[in-house]
MARFI-376565 format. One record per residue (C-alpha): residue number from 1; residue in one letter; z, x, y. Coordinates in Angstrom, 3 decimals, decimal comma, always signed. Each point is the difference from the previous one (the first is absolute). Example, Ala and Ser with C-alpha at 12.3 -4.5 7.8 and 13.67 -1.06 7.14 Angstrom:
2
<node><n>1</n><res>a</res><w>+7,800</w><u>+12,300</u><v>-4,500</v></node>
<node><n>2</n><res>s</res><w>-0,660</w><u>+1,370</u><v>+3,440</v></node>
end
This chain:
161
<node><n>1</n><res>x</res><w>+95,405</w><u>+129,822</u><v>-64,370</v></node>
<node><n>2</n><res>x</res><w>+3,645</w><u>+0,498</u><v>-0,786</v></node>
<node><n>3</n><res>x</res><w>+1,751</w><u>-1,437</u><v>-3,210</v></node>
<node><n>4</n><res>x</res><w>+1,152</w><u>-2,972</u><v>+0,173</v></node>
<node><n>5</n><res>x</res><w>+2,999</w><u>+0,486</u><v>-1,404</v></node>
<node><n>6</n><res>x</res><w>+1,047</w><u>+2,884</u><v>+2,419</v></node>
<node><n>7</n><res>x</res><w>+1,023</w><u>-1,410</u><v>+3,254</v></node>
<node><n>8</n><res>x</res><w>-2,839</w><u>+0,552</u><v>+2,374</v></node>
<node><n>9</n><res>x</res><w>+1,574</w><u>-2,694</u><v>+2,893</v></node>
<node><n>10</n><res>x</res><w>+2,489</w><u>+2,781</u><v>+0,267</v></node>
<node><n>11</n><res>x</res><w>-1,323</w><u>+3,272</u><v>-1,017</v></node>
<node><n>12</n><res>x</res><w>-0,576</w><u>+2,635</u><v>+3,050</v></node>
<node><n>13</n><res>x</res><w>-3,709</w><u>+1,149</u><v>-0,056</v></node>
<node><n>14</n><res>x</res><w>-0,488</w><u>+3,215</u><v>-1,812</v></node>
<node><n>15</n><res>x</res><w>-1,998</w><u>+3,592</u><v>+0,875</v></node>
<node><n>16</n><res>x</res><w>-3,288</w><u>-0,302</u><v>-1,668</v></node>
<node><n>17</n><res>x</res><w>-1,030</w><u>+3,872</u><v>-0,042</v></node>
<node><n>18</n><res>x</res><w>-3,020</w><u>-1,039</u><v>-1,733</v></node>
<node><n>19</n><res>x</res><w>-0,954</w><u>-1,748</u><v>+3,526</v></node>
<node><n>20</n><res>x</res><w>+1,915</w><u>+2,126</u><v>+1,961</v></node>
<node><n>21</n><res>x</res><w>+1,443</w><u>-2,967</u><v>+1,443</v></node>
<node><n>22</n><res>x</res><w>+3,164</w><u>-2,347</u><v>-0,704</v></node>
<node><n>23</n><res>x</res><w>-0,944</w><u>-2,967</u><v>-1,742</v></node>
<node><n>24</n><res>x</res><w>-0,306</w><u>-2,986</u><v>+2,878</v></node>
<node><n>25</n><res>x</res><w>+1,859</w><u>-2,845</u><v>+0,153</v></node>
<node><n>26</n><res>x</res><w>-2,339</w><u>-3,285</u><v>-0,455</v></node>
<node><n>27</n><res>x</res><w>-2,240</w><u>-1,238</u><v>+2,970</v></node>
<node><n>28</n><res>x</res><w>+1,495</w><u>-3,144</u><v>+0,354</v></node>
<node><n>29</n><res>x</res><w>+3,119</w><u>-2,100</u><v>-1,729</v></node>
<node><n>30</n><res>x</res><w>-1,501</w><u>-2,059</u><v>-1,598</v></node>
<node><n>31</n><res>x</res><w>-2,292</w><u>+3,094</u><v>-1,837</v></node>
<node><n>32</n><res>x</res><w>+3,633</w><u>+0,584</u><v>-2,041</v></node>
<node><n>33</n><res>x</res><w>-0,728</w><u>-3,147</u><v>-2,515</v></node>
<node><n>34</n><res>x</res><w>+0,657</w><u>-1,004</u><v>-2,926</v></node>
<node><n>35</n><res>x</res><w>-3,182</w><u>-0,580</u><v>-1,739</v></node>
<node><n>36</n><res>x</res><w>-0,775</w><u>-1,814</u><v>-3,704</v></node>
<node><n>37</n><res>x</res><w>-1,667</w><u>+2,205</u><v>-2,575</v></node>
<node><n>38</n><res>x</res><w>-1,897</w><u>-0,838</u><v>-2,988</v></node>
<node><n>39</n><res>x</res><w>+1,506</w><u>+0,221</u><v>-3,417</v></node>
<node><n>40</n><res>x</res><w>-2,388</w><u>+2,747</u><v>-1,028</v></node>
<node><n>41</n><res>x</res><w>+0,743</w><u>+1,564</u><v>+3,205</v></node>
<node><n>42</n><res>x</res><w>+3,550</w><u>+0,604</u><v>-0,232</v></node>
<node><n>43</n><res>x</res><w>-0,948</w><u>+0,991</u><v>-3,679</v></node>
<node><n>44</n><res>x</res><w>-2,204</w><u>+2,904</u><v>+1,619</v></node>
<node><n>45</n><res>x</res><w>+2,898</w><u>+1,175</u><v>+2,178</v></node>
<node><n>46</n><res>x</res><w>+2,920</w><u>+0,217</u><v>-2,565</v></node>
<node><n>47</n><res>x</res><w>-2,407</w><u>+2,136</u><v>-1,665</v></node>
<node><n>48</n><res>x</res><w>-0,586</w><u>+2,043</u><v>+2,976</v></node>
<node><n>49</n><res>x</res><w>+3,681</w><u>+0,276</u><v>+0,509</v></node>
<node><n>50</n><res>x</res><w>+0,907</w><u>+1,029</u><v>-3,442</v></node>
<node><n>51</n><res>x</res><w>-3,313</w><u>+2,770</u><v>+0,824</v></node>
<node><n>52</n><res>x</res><w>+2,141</w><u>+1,013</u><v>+2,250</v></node>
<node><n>53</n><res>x</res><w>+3,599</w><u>+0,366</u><v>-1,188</v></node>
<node><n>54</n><res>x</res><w>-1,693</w><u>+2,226</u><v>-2,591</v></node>
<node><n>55</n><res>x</res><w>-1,876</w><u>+1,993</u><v>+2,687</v></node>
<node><n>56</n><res>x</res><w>+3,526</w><u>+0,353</u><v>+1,550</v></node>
<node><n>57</n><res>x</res><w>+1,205</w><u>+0,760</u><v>-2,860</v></node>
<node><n>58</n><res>x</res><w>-2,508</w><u>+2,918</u><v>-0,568</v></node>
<node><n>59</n><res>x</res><w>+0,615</w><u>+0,943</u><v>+3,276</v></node>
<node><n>60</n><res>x</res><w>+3,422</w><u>+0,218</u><v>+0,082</v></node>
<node><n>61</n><res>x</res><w>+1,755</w><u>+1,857</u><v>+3,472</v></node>
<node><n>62</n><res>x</res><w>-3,704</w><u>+0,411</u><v>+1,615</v></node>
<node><n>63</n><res>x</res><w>-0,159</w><u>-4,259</u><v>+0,185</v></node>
<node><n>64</n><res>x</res><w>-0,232</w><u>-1,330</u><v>+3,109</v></node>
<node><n>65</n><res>x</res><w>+1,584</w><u>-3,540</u><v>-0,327</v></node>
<node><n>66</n><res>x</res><w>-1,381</w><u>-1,591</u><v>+2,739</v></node>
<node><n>67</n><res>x</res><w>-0,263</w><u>-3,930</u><v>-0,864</v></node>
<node><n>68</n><res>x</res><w>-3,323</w><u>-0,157</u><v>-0,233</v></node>
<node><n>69</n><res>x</res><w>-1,911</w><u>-2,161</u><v>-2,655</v></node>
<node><n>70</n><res>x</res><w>-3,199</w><u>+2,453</u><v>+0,073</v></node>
<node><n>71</n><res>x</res><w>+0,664</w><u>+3,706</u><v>+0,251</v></node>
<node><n>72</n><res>x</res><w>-1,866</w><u>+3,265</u><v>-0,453</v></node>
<node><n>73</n><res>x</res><w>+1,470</w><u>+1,467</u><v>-3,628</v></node>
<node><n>74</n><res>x</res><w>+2,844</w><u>+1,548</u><v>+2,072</v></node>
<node><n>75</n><res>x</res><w>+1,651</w><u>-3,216</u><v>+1,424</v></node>
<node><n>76</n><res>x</res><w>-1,531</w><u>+0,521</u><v>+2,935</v></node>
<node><n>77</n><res>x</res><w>-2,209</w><u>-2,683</u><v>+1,917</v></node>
<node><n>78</n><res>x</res><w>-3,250</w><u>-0,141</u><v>-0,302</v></node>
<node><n>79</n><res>x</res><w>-2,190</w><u>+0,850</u><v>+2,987</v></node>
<node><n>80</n><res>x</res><w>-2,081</w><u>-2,927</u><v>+0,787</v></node>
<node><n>81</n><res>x</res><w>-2,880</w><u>+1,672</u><v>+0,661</v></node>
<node><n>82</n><res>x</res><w>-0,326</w><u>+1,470</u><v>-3,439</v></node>
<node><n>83</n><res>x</res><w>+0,357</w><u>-3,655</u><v>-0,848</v></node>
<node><n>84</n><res>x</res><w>-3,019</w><u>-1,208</u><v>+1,757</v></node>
<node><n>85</n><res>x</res><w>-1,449</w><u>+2,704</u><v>-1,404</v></node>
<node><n>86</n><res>x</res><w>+1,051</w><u>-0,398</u><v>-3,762</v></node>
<node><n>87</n><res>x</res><w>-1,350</w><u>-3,983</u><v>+1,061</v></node>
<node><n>88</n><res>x</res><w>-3,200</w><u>+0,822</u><v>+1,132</v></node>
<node><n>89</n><res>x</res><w>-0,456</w><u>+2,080</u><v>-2,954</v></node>
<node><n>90</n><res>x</res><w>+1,170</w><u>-2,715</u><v>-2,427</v></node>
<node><n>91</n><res>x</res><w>-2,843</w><u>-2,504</u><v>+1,584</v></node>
<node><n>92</n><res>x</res><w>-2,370</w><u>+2,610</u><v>-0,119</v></node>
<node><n>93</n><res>x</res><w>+0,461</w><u>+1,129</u><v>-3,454</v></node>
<node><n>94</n><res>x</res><w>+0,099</w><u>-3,649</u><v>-1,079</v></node>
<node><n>95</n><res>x</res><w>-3,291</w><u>-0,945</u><v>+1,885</v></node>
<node><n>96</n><res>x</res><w>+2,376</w><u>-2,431</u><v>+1,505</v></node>
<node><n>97</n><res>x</res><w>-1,747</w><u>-1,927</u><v>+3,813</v></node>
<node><n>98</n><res>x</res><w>+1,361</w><u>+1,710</u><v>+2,500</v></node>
<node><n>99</n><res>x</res><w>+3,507</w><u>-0,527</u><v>+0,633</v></node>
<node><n>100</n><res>x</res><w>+3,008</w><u>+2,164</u><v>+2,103</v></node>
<node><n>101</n><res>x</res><w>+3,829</w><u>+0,088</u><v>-0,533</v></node>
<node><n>102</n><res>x</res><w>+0,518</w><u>-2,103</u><v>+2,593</v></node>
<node><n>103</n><res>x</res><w>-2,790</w><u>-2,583</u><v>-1,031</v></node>
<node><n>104</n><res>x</res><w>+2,388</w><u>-1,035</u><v>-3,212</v></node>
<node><n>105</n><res>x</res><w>+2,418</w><u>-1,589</u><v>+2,833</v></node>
<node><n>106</n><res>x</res><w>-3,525</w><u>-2,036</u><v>+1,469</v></node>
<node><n>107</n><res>x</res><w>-1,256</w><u>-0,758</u><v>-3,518</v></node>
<node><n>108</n><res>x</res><w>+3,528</w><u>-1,426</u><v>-1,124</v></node>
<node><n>109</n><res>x</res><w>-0,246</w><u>-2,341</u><v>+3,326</v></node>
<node><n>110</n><res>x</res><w>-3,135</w><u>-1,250</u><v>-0,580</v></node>
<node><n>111</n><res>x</res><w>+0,051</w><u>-0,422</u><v>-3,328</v></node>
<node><n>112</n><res>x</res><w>+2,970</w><u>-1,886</u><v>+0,361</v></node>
<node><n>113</n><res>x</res><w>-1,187</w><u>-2,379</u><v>+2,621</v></node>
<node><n>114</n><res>x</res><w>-3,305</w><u>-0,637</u><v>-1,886</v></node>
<node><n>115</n><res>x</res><w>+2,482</w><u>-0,658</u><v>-3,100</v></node>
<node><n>116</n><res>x</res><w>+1,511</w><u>-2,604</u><v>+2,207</v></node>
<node><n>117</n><res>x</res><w>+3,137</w><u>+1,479</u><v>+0,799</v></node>
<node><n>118</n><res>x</res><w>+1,340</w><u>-1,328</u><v>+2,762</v></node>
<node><n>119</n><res>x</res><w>-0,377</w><u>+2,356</u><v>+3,103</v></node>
<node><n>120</n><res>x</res><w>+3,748</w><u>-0,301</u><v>+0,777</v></node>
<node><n>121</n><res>x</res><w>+0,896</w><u>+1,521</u><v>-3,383</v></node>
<node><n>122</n><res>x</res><w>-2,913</w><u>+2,254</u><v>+0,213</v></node>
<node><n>123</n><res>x</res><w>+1,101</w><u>+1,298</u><v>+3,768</v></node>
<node><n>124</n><res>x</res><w>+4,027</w><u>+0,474</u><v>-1,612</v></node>
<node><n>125</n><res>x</res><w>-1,402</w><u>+2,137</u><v>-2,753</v></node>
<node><n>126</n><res>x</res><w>-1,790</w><u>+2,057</u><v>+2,684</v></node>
<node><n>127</n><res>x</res><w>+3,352</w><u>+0,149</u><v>+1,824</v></node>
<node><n>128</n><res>x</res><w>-1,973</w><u>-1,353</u><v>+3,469</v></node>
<node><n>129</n><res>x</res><w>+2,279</w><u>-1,594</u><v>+3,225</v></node>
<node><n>130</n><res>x</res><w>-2,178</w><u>-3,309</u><v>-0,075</v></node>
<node><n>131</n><res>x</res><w>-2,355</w><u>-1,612</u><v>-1,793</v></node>
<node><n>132</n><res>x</res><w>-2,216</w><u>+0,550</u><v>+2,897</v></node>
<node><n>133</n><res>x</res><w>-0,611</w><u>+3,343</u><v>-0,972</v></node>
<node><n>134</n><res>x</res><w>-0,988</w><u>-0,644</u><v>-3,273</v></node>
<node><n>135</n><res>x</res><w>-2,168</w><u>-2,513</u><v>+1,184</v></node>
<node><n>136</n><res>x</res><w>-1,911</w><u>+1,883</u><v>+2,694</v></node>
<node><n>137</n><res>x</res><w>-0,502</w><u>+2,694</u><v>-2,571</v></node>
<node><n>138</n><res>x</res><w>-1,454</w><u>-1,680</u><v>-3,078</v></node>
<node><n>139</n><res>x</res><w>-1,850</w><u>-3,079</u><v>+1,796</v></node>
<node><n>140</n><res>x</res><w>-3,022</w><u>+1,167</u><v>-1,606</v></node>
<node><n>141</n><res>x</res><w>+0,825</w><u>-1,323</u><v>-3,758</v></node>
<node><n>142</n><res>x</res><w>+1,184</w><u>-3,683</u><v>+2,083</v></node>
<node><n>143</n><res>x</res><w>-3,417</w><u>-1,525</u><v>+0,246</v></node>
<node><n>144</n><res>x</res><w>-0,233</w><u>+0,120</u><v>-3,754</v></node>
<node><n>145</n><res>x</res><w>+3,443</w><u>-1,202</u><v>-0,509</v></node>
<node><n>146</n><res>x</res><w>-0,728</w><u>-3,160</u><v>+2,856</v></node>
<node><n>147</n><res>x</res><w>-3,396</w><u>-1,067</u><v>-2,454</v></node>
<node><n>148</n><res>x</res><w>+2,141</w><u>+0,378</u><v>-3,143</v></node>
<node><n>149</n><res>x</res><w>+2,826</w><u>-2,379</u><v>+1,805</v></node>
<node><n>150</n><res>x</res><w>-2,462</w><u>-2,117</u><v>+1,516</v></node>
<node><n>151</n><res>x</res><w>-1,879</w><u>-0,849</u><v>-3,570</v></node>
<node><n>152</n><res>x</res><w>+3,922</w><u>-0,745</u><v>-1,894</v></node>
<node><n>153</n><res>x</res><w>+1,012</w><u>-2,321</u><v>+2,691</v></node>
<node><n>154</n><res>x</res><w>-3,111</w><u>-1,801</u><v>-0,338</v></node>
<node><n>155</n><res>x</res><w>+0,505</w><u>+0,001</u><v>-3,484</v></node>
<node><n>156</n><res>x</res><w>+3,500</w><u>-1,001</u><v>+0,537</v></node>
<node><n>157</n><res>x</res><w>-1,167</w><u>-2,890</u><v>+1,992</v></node>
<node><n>158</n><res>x</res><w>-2,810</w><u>-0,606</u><v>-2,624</v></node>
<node><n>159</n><res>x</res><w>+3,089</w><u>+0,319</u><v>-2,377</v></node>
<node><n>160</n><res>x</res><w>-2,018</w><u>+2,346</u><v>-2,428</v></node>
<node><n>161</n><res>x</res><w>+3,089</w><u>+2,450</u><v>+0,163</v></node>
end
């Protein structure tokens, strides 16, 4: 995750040593989004910045100014297997159900559809081609959502709503 204020349509990827590979361009077009964040969120993430202008700060010529949002103290990215790690430790330590990194991005979607966000929104927020895809993946949470649409056009029709 790069700033948002830093252009990241036209920044060149940049030598993650930590990985000891460049930094890859996204998967698809439509993965470089702009997405809607939650007051509290964006909150969270000035903080983080202004974490990290003092880091830089302390740092001074040894910084590594790489763009990045979340960085090791240094400025440089984070390895995203220490990531998953630090995650799985989190959940652990917070006798949290079991839950990976990469389960936040299925737990957002399916939350979201069983909130009754429509899949179309849900799938752009996701950054998928089609709908389709979104669709296919989550199907599981739509037989719940048909019953719950089901019993408020009846009501509709009942004019209870």
């Amino acid at each position: 995750m790069n700033e948002p204020d830093e252009n990241l349509c036209g920044a060149e990827p940049t030598p993650s040593p930590a990985a000891n590979r460049p930094l890859s361009e996204p998967k698809t077009k439509r993965s470089r989004r702009t997405i809607v964040l939650a007051p509290d969120t964006i909150d969270l993430l000035h903080a983080i910045k202004g974490s990290r202008q003092l880091k830089q700060y302390e740092y001074g010529d040894s910084w590594h100014n790489t763009g990045c949002v979340f960085t090791r103290p240094t400025g440089l990215p984070v390895v995203p297997q220490e990531v998953t790690k630090e995650f799985t430790r989190f959940v652990r330590e917070h006798d949290l159900p079991h839950l990976t990194f990469h389960g936040l991005r299925h737990a957002f979607a399916t939350l979201g559809l069983i909130a009754g966000i429509p899949a179309k929104i849900v799938s752009e927020a996701l950054g998928h081609s089609t709908i389709g895809i979104t669709l296919d993946l989550y199907s599981h949470v739509l037989p719940s959502m048909e019953q719950e649409h089901m019993l408020t056009i009846d009501n509709l029709l009942k004019r209870e709503v």
